[in-house]
MARTI-798782 format. One record per residue (C-alpha): residue number from 1; x, y, z; residue in one letter. Coordinates in nm, 4 decimals. Layout:
<recs>
<rec nr="NUM" xx="X" yy="Y" zz="Z" rest="a"/>
...
</recs>
This chain:
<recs>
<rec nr="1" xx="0.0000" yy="0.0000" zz="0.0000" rest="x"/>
<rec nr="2" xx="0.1400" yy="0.3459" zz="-0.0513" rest="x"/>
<rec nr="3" xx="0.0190" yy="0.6281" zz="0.1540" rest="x"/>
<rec nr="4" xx="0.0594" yy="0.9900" zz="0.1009" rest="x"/>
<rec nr="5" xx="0.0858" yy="1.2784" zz="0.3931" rest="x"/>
<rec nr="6" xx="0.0862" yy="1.6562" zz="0.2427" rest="x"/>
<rec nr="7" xx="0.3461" yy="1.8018" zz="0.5152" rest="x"/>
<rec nr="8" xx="0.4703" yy="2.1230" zz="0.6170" rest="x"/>
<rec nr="9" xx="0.7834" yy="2.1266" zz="0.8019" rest="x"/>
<rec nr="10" xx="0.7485" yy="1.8050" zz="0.9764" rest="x"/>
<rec nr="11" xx="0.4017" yy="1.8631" zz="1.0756" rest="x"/>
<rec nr="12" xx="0.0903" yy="1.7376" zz="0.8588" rest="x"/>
<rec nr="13" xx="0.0526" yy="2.0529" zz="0.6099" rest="x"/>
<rec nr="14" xx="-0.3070" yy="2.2750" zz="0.7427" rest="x"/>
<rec nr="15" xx="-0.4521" yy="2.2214" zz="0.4173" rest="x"/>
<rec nr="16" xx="-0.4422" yy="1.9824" zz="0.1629" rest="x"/>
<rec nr="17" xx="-0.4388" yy="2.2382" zz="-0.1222" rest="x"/>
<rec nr="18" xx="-0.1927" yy="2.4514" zz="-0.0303" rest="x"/>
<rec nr="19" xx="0.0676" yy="2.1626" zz="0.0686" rest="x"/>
<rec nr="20" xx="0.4174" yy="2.2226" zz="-0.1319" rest="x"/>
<rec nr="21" xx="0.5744" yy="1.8676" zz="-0.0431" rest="x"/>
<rec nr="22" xx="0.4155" yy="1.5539" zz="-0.0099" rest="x"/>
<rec nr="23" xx="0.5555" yy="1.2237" zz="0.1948" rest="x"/>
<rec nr="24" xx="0.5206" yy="0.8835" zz="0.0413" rest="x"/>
<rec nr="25" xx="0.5238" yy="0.5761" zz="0.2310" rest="x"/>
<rec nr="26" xx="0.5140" yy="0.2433" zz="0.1426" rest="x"/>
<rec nr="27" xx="0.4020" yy="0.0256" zz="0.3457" rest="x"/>
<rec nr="28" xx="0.3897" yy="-0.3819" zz="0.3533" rest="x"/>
<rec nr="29" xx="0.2858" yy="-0.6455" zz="0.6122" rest="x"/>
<rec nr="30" xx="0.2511" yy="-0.2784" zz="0.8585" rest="x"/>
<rec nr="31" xx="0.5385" yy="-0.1668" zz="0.8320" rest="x"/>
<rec nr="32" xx="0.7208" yy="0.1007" zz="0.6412" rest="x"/>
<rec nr="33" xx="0.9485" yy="-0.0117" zz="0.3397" rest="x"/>
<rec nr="34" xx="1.0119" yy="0.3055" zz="0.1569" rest="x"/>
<rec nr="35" xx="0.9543" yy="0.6089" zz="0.1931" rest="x"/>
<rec nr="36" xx="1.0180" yy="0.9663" zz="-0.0079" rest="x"/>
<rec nr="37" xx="0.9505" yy="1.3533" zz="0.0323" rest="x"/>
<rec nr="38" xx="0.8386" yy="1.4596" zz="-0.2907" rest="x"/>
<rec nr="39" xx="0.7788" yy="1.8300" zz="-0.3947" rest="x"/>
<rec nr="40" xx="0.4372" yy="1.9157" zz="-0.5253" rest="x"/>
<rec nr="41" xx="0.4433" yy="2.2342" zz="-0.7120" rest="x"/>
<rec nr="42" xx="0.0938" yy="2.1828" zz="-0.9133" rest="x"/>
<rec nr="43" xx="-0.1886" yy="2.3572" zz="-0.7595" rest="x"/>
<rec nr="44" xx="-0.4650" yy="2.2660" zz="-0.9697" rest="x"/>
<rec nr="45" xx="-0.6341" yy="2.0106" zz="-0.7674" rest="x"/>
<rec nr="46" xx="-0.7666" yy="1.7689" zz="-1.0108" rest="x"/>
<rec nr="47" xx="-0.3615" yy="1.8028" zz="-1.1724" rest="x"/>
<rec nr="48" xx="-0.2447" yy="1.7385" zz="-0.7945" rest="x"/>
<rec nr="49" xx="-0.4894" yy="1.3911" zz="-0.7541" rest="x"/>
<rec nr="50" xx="-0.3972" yy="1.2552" zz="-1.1066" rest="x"/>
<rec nr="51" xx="-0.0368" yy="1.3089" zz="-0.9753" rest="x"/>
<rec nr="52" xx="-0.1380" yy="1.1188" zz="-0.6484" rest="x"/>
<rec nr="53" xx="-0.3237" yy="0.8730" zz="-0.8237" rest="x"/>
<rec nr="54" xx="0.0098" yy="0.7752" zz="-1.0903" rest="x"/>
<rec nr="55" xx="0.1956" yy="0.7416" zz="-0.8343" rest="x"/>
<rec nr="56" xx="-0.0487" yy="0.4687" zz="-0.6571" rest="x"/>
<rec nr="57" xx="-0.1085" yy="0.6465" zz="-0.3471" rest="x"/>
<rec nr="58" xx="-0.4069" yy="0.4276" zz="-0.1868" rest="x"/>
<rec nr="59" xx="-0.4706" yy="0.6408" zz="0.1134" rest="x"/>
<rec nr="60" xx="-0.4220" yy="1.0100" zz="0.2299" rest="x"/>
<rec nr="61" xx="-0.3931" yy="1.1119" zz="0.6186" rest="x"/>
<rec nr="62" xx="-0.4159" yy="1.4873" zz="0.5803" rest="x"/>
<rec nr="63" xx="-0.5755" yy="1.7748" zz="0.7760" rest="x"/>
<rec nr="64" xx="-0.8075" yy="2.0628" zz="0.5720" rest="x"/>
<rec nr="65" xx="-0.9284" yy="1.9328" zz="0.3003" rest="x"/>
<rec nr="66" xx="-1.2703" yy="2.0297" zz="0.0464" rest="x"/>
<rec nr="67" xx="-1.5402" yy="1.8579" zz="-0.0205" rest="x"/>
<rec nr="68" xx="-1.4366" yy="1.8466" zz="-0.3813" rest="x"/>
<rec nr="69" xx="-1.0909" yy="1.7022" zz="-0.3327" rest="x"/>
<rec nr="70" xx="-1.2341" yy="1.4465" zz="-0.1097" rest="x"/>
<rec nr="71" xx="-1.4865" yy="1.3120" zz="-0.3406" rest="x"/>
<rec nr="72" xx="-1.1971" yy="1.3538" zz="-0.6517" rest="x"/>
<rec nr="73" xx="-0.9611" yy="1.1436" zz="-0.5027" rest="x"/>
<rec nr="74" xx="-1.2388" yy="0.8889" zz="-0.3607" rest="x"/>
<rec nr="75" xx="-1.3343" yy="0.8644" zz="-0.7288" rest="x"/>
<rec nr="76" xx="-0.9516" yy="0.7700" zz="-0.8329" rest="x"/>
<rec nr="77" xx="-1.0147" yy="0.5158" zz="-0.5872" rest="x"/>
<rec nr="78" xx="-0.7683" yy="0.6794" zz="-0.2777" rest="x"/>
<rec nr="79" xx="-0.9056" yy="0.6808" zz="0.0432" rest="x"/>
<rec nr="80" xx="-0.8571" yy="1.0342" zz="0.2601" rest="x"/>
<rec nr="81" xx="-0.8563" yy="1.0380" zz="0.6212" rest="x"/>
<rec nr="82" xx="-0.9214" yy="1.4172" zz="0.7144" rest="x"/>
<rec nr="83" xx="-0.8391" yy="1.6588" zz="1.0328" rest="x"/>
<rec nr="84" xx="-0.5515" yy="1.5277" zz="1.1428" rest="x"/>
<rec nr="85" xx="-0.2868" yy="1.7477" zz="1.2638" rest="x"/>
<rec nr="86" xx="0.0408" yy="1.7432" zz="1.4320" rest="x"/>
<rec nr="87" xx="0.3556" yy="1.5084" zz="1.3543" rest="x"/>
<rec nr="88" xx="0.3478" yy="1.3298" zz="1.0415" rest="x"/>
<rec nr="89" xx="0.5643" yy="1.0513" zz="1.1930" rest="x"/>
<rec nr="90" xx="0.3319" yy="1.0367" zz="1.4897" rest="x"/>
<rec nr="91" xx="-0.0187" yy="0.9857" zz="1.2579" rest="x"/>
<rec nr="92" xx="0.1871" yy="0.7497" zz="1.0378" rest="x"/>
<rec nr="93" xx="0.3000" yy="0.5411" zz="1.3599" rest="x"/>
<rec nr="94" xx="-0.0831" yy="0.5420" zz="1.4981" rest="x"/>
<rec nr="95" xx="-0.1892" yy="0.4272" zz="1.1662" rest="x"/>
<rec nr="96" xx="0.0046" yy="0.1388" zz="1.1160" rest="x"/>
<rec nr="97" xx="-0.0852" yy="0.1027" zz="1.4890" rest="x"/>
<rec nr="98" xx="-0.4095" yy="0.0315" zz="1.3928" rest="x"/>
<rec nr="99" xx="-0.5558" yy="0.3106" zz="1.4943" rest="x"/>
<rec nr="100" xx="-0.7866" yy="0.5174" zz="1.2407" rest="x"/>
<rec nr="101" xx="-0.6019" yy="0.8653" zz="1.1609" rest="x"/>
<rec nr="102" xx="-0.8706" yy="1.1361" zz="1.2146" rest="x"/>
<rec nr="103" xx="-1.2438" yy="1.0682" zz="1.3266" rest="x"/>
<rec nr="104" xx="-1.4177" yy="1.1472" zz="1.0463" rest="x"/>
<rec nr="105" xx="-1.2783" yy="0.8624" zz="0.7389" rest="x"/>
<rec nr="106" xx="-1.4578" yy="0.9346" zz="0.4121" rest="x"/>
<rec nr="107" xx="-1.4176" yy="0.7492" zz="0.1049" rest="x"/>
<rec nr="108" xx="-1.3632" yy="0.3523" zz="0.0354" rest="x"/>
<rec nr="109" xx="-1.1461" yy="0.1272" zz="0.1959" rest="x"/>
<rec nr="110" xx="-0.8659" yy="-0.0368" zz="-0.0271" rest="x"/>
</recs>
């Protein structure tokens, strides 16, 4: 599974849209295999989920996010966990935990 954080600093970026690096994980049998920082300098949003969705990215633990985007990348088939916020490391870590980033998940499970 690879799963995508938009980050600011090292802190879950404030809004998905605005978000000018993104980290990739990949992640097998729970636990991390790969992982990459990748710069995101589209801002159209339906150019930033086709970029997300080429890449494979199957889930997205994020904070702000829009209606729009949410449904967008549920329609590519990527599953967004919303308003989450603090350390990216720490929502990754809960995640493969087990624990549900967020407590509002919207979209399909993979």
């Amino acid at each position: 599974m690879i799963l995508a954080i938009p980050i600011f600093g090292c802190e879950i970026s404030p809004r998905f849209d605005c978000a000018r690096e993104m980290m990739l994980f990949r992640v097998e049998g729970g636990k991390i295999v790969d992982q990459k920082t990748l710069p995101i300098i589209e801002t159209n949003l339906l150019n930033r989920a086709r970029i997300l969705s080429a890449l494979k990215v199957q889930q997205i633990i994020c904070s702000g996010i829009d209606d729009f985007s949410v449904r967008m990348l549920n329609g590519m088939g990527i599953r967004v966990f919303p308003w989450v916020s603090g350390d990216a490391y720490q929502a990754l870590k809960g995640f493969l935990a087990g624990m549900e980033p967020g407590s509002n998940p919207q979209g399909r499970s993979s």
